[in-house]
C-alpha positions in Angstrom: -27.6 7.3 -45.4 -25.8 9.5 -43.4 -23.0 8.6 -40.8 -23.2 8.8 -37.3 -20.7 10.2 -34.8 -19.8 7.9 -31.8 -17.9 9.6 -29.1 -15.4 6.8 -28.1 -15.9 5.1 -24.6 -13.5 6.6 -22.0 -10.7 4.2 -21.0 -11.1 2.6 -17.5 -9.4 3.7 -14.5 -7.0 1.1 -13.1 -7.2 3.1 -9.5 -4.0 3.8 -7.4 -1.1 2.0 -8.9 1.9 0.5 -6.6 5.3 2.0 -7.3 8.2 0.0 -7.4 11.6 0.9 -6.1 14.5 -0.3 -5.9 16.3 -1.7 -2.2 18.2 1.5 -0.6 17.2 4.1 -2.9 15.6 7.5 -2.4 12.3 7.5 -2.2 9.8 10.9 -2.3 7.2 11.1 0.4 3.9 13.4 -0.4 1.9 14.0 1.9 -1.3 16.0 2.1 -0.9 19.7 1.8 -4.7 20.5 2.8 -6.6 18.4 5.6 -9.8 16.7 4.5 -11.6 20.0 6.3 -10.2 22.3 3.8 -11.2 21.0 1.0 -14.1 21.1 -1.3 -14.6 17.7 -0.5 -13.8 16.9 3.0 -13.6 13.0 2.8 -10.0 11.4 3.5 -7.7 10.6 0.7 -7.4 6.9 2.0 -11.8 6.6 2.0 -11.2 8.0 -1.9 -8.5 6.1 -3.1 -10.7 2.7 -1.8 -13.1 4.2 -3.8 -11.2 4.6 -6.9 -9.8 1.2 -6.6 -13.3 -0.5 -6.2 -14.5 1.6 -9.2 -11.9 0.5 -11.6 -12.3 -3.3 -10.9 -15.7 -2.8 -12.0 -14.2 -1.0 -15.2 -15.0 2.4 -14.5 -12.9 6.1 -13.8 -12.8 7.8 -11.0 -10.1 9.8 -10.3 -8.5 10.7 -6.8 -7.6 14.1 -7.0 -10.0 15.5 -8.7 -13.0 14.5 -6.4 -11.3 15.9 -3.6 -11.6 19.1 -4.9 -14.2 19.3 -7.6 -17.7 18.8 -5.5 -19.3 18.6 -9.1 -17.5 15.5 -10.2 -17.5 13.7 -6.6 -21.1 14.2 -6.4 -21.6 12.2 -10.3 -19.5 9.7 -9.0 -20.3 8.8 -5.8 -24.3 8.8 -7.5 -23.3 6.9 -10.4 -21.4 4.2 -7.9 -24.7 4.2 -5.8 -26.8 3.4 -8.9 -24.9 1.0 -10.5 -22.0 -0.6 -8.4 -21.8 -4.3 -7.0 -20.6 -5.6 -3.8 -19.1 -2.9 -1.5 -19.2 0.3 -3.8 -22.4 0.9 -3.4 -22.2 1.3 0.5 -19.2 3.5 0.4 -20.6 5.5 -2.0 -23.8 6.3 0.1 -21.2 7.0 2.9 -19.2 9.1 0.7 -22.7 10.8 -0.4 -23.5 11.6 3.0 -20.0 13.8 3.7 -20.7 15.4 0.8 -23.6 16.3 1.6 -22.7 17.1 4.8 -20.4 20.4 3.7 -21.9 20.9 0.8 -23.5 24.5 2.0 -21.7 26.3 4.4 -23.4 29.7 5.0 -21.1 32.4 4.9 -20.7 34.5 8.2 -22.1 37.7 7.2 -20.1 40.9 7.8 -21.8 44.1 9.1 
C-alpha cells in the first residue's frame, strides 16, 4: 500500500485585526496611496475589508491587499463566497462580482 500525500488545509483568515495602543502615544496613520479607480480592482478598501471579515467568521481566507490588486484572486474569491457563503456574504460578493466585472476589460486607446 502506498502512502498518500495530503496537502495541509490552509489556516483561516481571522480578517482585519484591531490594534491596540496605548493612551497618548504615537500612532501611524496609512492611508491609501492609489484610489479604488487605479487599481486592478476598483472596489473600496472599506467594501473589502467587510468582506474579509465575513469570510473569516465563516473560517475561510481572503486577504485585503491582495484582491485589490490581483483581479485573479478577487475574482476566486468573490465566486467561491457567492457559491458557498451564508447570511450576508453571499450578496456582497455578487456586488463585489459586479465591479469586477465592471473594469475588468478596459480597451486600450489605440495610437495612430
Amino acid at each position: 500500500m502506498t502512502a498518500r500525500y495530503r496537502r495541509p488545509l490552509p489556516l483561516p483568515s481571522f480578517g482585519p485585526r484591531r490594534m491596540t495602543c496605548l493612551q497618548g502615544s504615537v500612532r501611524v496613520v496609512i492611508s491609501e496611496t492609489f484610489a479604488s479607480e487605479e487599481r486592478p480592482v476598483q472596489v473600496d478598501l472599506p467594501s473589502l475589508e467587510r468582506f474579509s471579515a465575513l469570510m473569516a467568521a465563516q473560517g475561510w481566507p481572503a486577504h485585503v491587499s491582495r484582491m485589490a490588486y490581483d483581479r485573479i484572486y478577487a475574482g476566486e474569491r468573490f465566486g467561491f463566497a457567492k457559491r458557498v457563503g451564508r447570511g450576508g456574504l453571499p450578496v456582497l460578493a455578487r456586488q463585489l462580482i459586479q465591479c469586477w466585472r465592471a473594469n475588468r476589460s478596459q480597451p486600450e486607446a489605440q495610437s495612430r
